[in-house]
N, C-alpha and C positions, 0 to 999 in steps of 0.2 A: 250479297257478296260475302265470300266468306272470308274470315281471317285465317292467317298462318300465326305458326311460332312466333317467329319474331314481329309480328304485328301486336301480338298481344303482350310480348317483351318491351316494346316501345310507347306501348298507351299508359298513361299513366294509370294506376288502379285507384281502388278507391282510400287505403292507407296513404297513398303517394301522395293523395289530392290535398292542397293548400290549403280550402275550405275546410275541410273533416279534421285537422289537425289543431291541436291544442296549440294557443297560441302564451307565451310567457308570462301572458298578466291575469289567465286565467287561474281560478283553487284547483282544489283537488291535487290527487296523488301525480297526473299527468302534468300537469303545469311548473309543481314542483321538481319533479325530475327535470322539464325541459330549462327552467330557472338553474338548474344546477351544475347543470350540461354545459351550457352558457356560458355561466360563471367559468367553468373550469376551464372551457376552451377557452375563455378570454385572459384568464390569470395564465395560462400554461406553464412561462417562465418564474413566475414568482412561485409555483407549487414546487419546480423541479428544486430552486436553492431552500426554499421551505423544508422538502424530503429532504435535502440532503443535510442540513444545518440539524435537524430534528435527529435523522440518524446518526449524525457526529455525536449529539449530545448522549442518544439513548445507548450508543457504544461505551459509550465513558472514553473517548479519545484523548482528550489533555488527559484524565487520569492515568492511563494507559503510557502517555505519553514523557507524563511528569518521573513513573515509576522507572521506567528503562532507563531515563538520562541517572536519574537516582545509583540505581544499582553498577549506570556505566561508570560513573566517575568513581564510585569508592571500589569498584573491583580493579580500576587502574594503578594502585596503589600495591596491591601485593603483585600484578602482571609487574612493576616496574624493579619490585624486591627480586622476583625471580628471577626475571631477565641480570638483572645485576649480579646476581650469584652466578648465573650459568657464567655470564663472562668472564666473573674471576675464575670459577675453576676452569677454563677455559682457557684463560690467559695464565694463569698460577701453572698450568701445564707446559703450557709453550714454553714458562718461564725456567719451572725443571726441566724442558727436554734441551731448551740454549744449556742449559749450566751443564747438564750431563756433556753435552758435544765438547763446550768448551772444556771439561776437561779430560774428556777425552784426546780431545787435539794437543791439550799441553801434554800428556803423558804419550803419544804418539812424536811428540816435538822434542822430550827429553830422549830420549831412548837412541843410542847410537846405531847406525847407521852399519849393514853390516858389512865384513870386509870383502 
């Protein structure tokens, strides 16, 4: 009988086979890798907060983090000077452009009236 493709897709081979495979309690370099495989597949979640804690660390994130608050809070201090100054002369204008009207208006208010 002959086979087809997919018969020979579906039979197991001889890498596939259960016997022929290193089993985890065995030495050697194969045992070890399948020991490790294991392991990883069994931890999976505790690697992924692992990598990630590790990468926090290796970034320097709180340092990172400490520097920006750092530089945020004392740069607020001269943004609050300026912003203050903008207002006055801001406000110090409005204040000249009232005084100009108002005497404007009083000299508009003196002035008779023509006949």
């Amino acid at each position: 009988m002959a086979t087809t493709y997919a018969d020979r897709e579906l039979a197991p081979s001889r890498s596939q086979n259960e016997d022929s495979r290193p089993n985890a309690g065995e030495g050697g370099l194969k045992g070890k890798l399948l020991r490790y495989k294991e392991r990883l597949e069994r931890d999976a979640v505790f690697r992924v907060l692992e990598s990630t804690a590790q990468g926090f660390m290796k970034d320097r994130v709180p340092d990172h983090a400490a520097a920006m608050t750092y530089y945020g809070v004392f740069s607020l201090f001269p943004l609050i000077l300026l912003f203050m100054s903008l207002a006055g002369l801001a406000l110090l204008t409005l204040v000249a452009a009232a005084m100009a009207w108002s005497l404007i208006d009083r000299m508009i208010a003196r002035r008779k009236p023509l006949p």
